[in-house]
LUMNU-478099 format. One record per residue (C-alpha): residue in one letter; z, y, x. Coordinates in steps of 0.2 Angstrom, whole numbers, plus 2048, in hexadecimal, padded with zeros to 3 digits. Layout:
# LUMNU-478099
AZYX...
# end
This chain:
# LUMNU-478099
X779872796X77687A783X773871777X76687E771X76588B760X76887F753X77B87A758X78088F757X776891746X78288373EX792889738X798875736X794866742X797855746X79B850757X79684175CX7A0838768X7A382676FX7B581E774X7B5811780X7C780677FX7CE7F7786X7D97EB77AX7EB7E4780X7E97D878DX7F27C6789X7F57C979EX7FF7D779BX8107D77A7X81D7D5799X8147C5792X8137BF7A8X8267C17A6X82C7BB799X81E7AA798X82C79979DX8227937AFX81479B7B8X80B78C7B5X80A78F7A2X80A7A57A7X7F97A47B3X7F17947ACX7F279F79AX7EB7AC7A6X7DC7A27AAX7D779F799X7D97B3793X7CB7B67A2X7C07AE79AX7C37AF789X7C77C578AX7B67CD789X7B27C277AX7C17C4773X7C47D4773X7B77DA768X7BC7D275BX7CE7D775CX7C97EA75DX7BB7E874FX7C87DF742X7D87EB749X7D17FE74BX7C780773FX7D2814736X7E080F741X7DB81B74FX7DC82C74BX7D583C756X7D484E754X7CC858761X7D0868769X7C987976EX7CB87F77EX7C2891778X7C7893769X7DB898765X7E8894755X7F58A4752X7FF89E75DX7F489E76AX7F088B76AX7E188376CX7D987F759X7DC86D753X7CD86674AX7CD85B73BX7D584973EX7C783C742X7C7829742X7BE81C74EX7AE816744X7A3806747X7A37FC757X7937FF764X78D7EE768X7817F1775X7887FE784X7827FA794X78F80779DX79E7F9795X7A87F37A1X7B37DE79EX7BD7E178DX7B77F2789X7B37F6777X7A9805774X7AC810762X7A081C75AX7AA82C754X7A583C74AX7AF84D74DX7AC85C73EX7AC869749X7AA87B742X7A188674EX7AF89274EX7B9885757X7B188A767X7AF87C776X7BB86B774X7C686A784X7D385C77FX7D6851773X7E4849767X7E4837764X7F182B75AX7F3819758X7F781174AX7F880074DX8057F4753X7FC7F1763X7F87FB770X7E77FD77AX7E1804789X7D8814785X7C8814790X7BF82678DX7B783077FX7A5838780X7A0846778X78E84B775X783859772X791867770X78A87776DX78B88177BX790874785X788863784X79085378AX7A285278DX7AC845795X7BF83F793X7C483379EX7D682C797X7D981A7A0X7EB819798X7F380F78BX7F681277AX80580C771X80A80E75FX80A82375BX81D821755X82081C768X81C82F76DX82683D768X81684876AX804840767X7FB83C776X7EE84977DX7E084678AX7D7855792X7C5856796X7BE8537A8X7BC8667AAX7C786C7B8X7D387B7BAX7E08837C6X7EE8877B9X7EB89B7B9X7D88967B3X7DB88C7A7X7D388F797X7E289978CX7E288E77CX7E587E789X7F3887792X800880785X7FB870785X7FA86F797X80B873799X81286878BX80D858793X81785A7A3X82585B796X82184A791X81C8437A4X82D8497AAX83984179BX84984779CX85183E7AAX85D83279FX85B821796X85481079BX84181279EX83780778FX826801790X81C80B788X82381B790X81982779EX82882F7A5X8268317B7X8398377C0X8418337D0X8508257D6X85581E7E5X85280C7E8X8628037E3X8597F47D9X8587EB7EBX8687E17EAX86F7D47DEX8837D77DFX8877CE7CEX8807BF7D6X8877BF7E7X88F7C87F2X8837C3800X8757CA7F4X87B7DC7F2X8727E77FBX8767FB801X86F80A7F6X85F8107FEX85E8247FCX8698317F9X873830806X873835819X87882281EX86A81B814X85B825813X84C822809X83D8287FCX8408277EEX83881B7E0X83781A7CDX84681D7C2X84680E7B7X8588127AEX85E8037ADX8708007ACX87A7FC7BBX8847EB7C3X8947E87C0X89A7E47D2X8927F67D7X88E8037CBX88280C7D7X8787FD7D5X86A7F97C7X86A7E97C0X85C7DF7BFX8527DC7B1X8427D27AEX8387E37AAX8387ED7BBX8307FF7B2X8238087B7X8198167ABX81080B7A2X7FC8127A9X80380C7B9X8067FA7B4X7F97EE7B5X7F37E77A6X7E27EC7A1X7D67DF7A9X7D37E07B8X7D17D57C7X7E17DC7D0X7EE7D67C2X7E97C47CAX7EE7C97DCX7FE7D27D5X8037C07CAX7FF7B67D7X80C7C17E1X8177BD7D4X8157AC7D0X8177A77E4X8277B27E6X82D7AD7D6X8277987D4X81F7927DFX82B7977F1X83A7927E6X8327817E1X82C7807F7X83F7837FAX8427767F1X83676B7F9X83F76E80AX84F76D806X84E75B7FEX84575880FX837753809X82D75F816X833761826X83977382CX83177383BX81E773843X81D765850X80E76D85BX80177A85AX7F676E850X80276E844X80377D83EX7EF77F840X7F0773834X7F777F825X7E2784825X7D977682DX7E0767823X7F076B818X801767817X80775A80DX8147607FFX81C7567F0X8127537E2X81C75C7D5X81B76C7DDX80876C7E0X80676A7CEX80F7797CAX8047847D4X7FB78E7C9X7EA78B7C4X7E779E7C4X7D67A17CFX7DC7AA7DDX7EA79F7DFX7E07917DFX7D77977ECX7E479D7F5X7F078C7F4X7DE77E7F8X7E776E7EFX7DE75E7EFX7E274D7E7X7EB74A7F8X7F97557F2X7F3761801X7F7774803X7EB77B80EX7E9791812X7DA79A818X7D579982AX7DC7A9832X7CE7B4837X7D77B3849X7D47A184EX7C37A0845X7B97A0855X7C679E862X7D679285FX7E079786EX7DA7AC871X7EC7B186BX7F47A8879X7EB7B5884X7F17C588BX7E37CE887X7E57CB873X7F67CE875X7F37DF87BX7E37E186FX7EC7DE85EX7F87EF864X7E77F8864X7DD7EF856X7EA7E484DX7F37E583DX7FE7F2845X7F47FB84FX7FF80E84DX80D809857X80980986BX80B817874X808821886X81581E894X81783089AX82A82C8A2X83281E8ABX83B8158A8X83A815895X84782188BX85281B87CX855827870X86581E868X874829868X87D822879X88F826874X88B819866X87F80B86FX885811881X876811890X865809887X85B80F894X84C80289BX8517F88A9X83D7F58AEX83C7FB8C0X82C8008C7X82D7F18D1X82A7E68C2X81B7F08BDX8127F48CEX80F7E18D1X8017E28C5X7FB7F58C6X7EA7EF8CEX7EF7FC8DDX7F98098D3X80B8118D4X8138138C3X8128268C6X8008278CAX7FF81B8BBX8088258AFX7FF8358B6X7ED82C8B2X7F28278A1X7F18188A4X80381089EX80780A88EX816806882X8187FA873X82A801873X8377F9864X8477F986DX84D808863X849800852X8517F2856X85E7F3862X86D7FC854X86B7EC847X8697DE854X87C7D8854X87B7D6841X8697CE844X86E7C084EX87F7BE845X8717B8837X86B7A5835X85E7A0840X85B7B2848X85A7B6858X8537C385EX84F7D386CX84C7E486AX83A7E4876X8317ED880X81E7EC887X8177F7896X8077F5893X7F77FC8A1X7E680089CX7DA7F88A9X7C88008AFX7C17F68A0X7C87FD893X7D37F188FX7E67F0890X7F07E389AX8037DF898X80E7E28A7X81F7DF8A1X8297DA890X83B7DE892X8477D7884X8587E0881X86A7DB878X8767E4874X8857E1880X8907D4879X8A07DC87EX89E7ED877X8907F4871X89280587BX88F7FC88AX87E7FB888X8717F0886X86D7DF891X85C7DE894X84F7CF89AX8407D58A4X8317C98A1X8227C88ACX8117C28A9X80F7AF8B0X8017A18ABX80A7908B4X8167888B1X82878D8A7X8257A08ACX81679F8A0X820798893X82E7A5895X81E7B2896X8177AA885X8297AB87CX82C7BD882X81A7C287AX8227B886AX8307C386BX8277D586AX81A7CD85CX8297CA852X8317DB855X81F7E2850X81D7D6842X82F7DD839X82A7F083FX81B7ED837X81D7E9827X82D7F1825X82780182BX81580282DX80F7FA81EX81E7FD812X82780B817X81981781DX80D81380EX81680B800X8258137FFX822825804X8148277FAX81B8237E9X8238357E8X81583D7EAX80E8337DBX81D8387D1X81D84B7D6X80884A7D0X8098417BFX81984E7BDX81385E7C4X80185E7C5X7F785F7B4X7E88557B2X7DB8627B2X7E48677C3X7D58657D3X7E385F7DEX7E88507D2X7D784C7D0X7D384C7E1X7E38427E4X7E48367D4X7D98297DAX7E38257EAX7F38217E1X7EF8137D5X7F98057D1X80580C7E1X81480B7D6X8117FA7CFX80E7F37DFX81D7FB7E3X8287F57D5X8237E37DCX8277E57ECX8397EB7E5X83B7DC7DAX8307CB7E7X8307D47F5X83D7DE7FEX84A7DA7F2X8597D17F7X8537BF7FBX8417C47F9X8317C0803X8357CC812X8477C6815X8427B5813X8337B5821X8387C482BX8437CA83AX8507D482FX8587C9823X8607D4818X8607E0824X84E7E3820X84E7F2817X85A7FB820X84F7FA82FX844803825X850811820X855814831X842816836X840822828X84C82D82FX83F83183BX83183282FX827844831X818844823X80D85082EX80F84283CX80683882FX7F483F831X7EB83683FX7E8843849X7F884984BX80083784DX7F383385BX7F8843865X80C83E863X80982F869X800833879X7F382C872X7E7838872X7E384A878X7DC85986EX7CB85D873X7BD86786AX7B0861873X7B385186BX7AB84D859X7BD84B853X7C685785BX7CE84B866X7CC843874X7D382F875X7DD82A884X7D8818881X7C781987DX7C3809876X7D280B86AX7CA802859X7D680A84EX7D681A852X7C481B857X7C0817842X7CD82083DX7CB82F843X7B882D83CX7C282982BX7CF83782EX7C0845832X7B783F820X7C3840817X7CB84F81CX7B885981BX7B885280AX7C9858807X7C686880EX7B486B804X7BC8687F1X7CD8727F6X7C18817FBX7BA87E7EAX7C98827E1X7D388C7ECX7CB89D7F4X7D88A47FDX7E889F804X7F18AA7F6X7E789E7E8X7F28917EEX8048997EFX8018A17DDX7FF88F7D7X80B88A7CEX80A8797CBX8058777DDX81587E7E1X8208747D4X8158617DDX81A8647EEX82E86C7E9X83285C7E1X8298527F1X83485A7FEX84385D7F3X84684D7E7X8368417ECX83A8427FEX84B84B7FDX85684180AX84984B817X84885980CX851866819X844862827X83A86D82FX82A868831X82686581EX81787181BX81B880810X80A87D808X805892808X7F488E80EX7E688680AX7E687E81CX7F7878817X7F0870807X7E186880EX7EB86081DX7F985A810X7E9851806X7E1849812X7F084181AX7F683B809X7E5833806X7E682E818X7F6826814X7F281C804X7DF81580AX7DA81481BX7EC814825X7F1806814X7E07FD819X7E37FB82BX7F77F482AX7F37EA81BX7E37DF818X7E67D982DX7F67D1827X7EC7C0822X7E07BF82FX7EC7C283CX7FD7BD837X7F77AD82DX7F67A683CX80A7A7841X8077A1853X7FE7B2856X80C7BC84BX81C7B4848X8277BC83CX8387B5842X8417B1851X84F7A3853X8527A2864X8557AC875X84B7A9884X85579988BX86079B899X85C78E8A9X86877F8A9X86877E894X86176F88AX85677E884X84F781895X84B770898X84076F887X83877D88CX83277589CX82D767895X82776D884X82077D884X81977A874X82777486DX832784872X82878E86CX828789859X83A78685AX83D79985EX82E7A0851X82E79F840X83178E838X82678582BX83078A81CX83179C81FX81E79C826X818796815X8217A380DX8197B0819X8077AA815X8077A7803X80C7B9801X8017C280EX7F07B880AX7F37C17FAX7F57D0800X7E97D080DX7DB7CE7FDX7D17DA7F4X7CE7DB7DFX7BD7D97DAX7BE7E97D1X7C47F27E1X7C08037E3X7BE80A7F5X7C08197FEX7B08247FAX7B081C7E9X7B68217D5X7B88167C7X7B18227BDX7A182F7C1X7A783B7B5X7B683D7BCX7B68517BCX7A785B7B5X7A78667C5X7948627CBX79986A7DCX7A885E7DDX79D8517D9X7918567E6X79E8577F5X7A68467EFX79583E7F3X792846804X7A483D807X79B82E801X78D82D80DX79883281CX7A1823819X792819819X78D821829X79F81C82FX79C809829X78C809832X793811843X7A2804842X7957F5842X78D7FB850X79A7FC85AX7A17EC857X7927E485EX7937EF86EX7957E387CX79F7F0885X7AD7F487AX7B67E587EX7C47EA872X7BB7E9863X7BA7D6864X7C87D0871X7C97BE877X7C87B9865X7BB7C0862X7C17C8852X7B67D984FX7C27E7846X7BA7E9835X7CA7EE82EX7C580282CX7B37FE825X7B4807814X7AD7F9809X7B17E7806X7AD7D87FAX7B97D07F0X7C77C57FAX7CE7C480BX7C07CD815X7C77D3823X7C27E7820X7C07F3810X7CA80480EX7D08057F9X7D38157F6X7E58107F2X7F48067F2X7EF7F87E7X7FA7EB7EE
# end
């Protein structure tokens, strides 16, 4: 660690150091917005892939010299005012042309620091840019410091102009403190960048700034442009509950001055924003160049008629992977030839679109027909987190009933007893062996708006389901519920659906199933995917970057799990969930959508977020300390919750093992201050519609600390992982997982009845999701269903020298191999013979919790965050 005798004899030295920077990429999300077509924006794109890494060395050799400036820092040594010493300015020196360590586009610069030894130890570091353009600061080196050794700074932020900042950018060292150790000269400056982080809550947000502060989302809607476009306020208010996102500033509609209007630069602090080059600015354009170009151009293919609306037969829309659909020349060739939508969107001289073959009709063309995979995917699907244990009958609403009147089930015990295999319902229920896929209370308050929509109808569902001596799950019943049509106090009308395999009864059977899949497929990614990762975590980015210093253990332990969260999450605002968007295009909800998901979060408990204790609500599970997880499952052979709860325990001991690190007592914790300002602002501004509930945790203890942790590292990789990257493999198929419903089951003596009978086929596609709307769906969730290259999993850092604490680095590693160990178990059990839910009838095996994937749509890989 010393550098030996001869560094304490000299009274002067020179540091030696190395800076590692990125220059501006030509891909950089301004330029995306502002090119003319996304033919010209992604084909330019292309060509700046290739060209970059040559490129940028000469631009930085030409452009940087004396125009970078730094003074270092001591973190031992203090000024008058009791200020860490500044050292003399410094400029960036010659280029380093051979440095294996380089990652695409990165330039590396030899620096020297003078550097008396009464300066002490650096801890930080000043830097200013003086050139026009700005760069992607990468790290600074420094070696042989007396007393010391090597140093590390890792930066991975931008760099703008130095008259862009009121106060010149600092970076700290990897070294890590609670705030009442930190080194006194540092104290000051550790202080004065929350001023910066936190702005001053007023003003449009420019590019260049870092300001991290809260707003509700009211960017959703388009009320200048139409009055059908203008959307409700969501947060602040008891009506409209919500998390809160970014403020952006930006000035509001005319027609409603709660509103912000639109603008072509949707803000985010600038080191969230894609940019830099790497491989998930691709997926994220590609988003936007579909949403934007490409379904406006498909719309327009439609409504000139020149593709027909509807699938024909089951073939056909098998056909959107096995052999293409034909679409008009002029819009195939303005797909963009960016690689990953070339690979996503399979042209050919035929002017064919063709998607991926879904992962669910790979071996088997008709297993989603079945009940059992029906009953599988609510165990090992894409929304696996919802079904719960029966433990009264009949099934309870929780809707208020002076509003929504008796919503009660009307399942009898007859209906279920005929296939009980020899049970009563109360012997059943007392066995544990009754099940609920329950979204009748979601549902049920919107449905009379919902079916007042074009082309919608739809139920509010319920499925009973049983778990047989096999350990698999049978469907009994599917009841479908309306709100009565006379008043809405009187109740609800409900359907009960049977299981049946001949004749019309199995077509009623198959369209009831279609019913409850669409009701999951809205829940799902309004709820599960969006709502419970997306959208509640972006506060708790915000309170970090404002609350948490750098050098703070929880922000490192943290840090990783939140990139690119809020630019994904500016997208989603803008293609996605916006008023005319992606989601109200292709899913039940309309423009209804994201009121669905405020109601939801009205119910929203964080602590019932951790696996564990969601498992136990649910019925799920049991607590059990023989078991190796505390707990023992109800459903055994429960994919999900069998590899989560392996993925929960591992990160919750590495959790536990670097919080113990920092924090020796509970007092440690409630004495710091900067832990206490992070989780104030959570509850109270990040979170604040649900601010007055009690169940937050009061975060006193380090118990309290670890648990809060783990579930937000839960939350952003393994819970993101298992209710995103299945959207492809089993929704792109939309058989399997329609996203829309158009029609009611048919009454006997109706036109619709008699095509049933004689078309089951045929009545099917006419109620699901038409072709239109099903392209729209795919386009969007192939992407998302994919990986970056440069992907960094759960067990993984982009960076070894992300702190300096060797003991840190030690327990990170040990999380490393149990995750391995997790992979390897995972495997094995998908080729047990006897854990029939692992494959199902489509012999699908659930990889989706294995921690580490290849680049594309693989089917499995946990990224330590919300990258898109």
């Amino acid at each position: 660690m010393f550098s030996g005798i001869q560094g304490l004899l000299n009274r002067s030295k020179k540091l030696k150091g190395t800076v590692v920077l990125m220059h501006k990429n030509v891909l950089d999300i301004n330029a995306i917005k502002s090119a003319k077509s996304a033919a010209g924006i992604l084909r330019g794109a292309a060509g700046v892939v290739s060209d970059l890494v040559g490129n940028s060395v000469d631009t930085l050799t030409c452009c940087v010299g004396r125009s970078v400036a730094l003074w270092l820092i001591s973190a031992t040594a203090a000024d008058g005012n009791g200020h860490g010493k500044v050292g003399k300015k410094t400029y960036l020196e010659g280029i380093i042309t051979s440095m294996p360590t380089l990652g695409a586009g990165q330039c590396a610069y030899d620096i020297h620091f003078e550097w008396d030894s009464d300066m002490g130890i650096p801890g930080a570091f000043l830097i200013q840019n003086h050139m026009q353009l700005e760069f992607f600061l990468v790290s600074l080196t420094l070696e042989d410091i007396p007393n010391h050794g090597t140093m590390h700074f890792s930066c991975n932020s931008w760099l703008y102009n130095y008259k862009n900042y009121e106060k010149d950018r600092i970076f700290f060292a990897n070294e890590t403190y609670i705030p009442s150790e930190t080194p006194g000269p540092l104290v000051s400056y550790r202080q004065a960048e929350f001023q910066t982080l936190r702005g001053n809550g007023t003003g449009k947000r420019k590019e260049c700034d870092r300001i991290y502060d809260y707003d509700v989302y009211n960017d959703l809607g388009k009320p200048d442009s139409s009055e059908n476009l203008a959307r409700p306020v969501l947060g602040g208010s008891f009506t409209y509950p919500y998390p809160r996102r970014g403020r952006t500033g930006r000035k509001p509609t005319k027609k409603d001055p709660n509103s912000e209007k639109l603008s072509d630069n949707f803000y985010v602090p600038r080191d969230e924003n894609f940019g830099h080059l790497k491989s998930s600015d691709f997926l994220t354009y590609a988003v936007k160049a579909v949403s934007r170009n490409f379904l406006p151009l498909l719309r327009s293919s439609f409504d000139l008629n020149f593709t027909p609306n509807e699938f024909d037969s089951f073939e056909d829309v098998r056909q959107l992977c096995e052999g293409g659909i034909k679409l008009h020349t002029d819009l195939l060739c303005k797909i963009s030839p960016l690689p990953v939508l070339k690979e996503i969107f399979r042209t050919d001289g035929e002017n064919v679109l063709q998607f991926s073959v879904p992962h669910v009709i790979r071996v088997s063309k008709s297993a989603w027909m079945t009940d059992e995979e029906f009953a599988r995917e609510m165990i090992a699907g894409v929304n696996p987190c919802l079904i719960t244990r029966l433990k009264e009958f009949p099934p309870q609403s929780k809707l208020d009933p002076s509003i929504y009147g008796d919503q009660s089930s009307k399942i009898t015990k007859q209906h279920l007893e005929i296939n009980l295999e020899g049970f009563t319902v109360d012997k059943a229920i007392e066995g544990k062996r009754l099940f609920i896929l329950d979204h009748h209370d979601v549902f049920m308050p919107f449905l009379t708006r919902l079916n007042e929509l074009k082309n919608t109808k739809a139920y509010a569902t319920r499925t009973i389901l049983f778990l047989k001596d096999d350990g698999t799950l049978k469907p009994l019943v599917i009841e479908l519920s309306l709100p009565n049509s006379v008043e809405q106090r009187r109740g609800s009308i409900s359907k009960v659906i049977l299981p049946a395999n001949l004749g019309v009864e199995s077509t009623i059977w198959l369209l009831a199933k279609a019913h409850v899949i669409v009701n999951d497929s809205c829940y799902h990614q309004l709820i599960s995917h969006w709502l419970n990762t997306h959208a509640v975590i972006e506060p708790f980015v915000i309170s970090t970057n404002r609350n948490l210093s750098v050098l703070h253990p929880i922000y490192k332990l943290l840090f990783p799990h939140y990139r690119d969260t809020m630019n994904i999450n500016a997208l989603a605002r803008e293609s996605l969930i916006n008023a005319d968007g992606v989601i109200e295009q292709s899913f039940l909800g309309g423009k209804y959508a994201v009121e669905i998901s405020s109601a939801a979060y009205k119910n929203w408990v964080f602590p019932e977020q951790a696996l564990p204790t969601d498992l136990i609500k649910r019925g799920m599970a049991i607590k059990d300390s023989s078991s190796p997880n505390g707990l023992s499952l109800v459903i055994k052979d429960y994919p999900y919750a069998v590899d989560g709860l392996e993925i929960w325990n591992a990160i919750e001991t590495w959790v536990r093992e670097y919080v113990l690190l920092y924090y020796v007592t509970d007092d440690a914790v409630k004495k710091d201050i900067e832990l206490e300002a992070w989780w104030k602002e959570v509850v109270e501004k990040g979170h604040g519609d649900l601010k007055d509930k009690a169940w937050w945790p009061k975060l006193h203890t380090r118990e309290e600390l670890i648990r809060s942790c783990s579930t937000i590292i839960w939350i952003a990789s393994a819970f993101h992982a298992a209710v995103n990257f299945g959207q492809y493999p089993y929704g792109g198929f939309i058989l399997n997982r329609p996203t829309l419903s158009r029609r009611l089951i048919p009454e006997k003596g109706t036109p619709e009845y008699e095509e049933m009978a004689k078309n089951p086929q045929k009545a099917y596609l006419r109620t699901i999701t038409p072709k239109y709307q099903a392209l729209v769906d795919l386009s969007v969730i192939e992407i998302l269903s994919r990986h970056a290259s440069d992907e960094v999993y759960l067990g993984q850092r982009d960076n070894p020298n992300w702190t300096s604490d060797s003991r840190a680095i030690e327990a990170f590693k040990k999380f490393g191999k149990r995750l391995k160990e997790i992979e390897r178990k995972i495997s094995e059990r998908n080729h047990d013979p006897n854990l029939k839910n692992r494959t199902g009838p489509a012999e699908l095996p659930y990889t989706l919790l294995l921690p580490t994937s290849e680049t594309g749509l693989t089917f499995r890989g946990i990224p330590n965050s919300i990258s898109i």
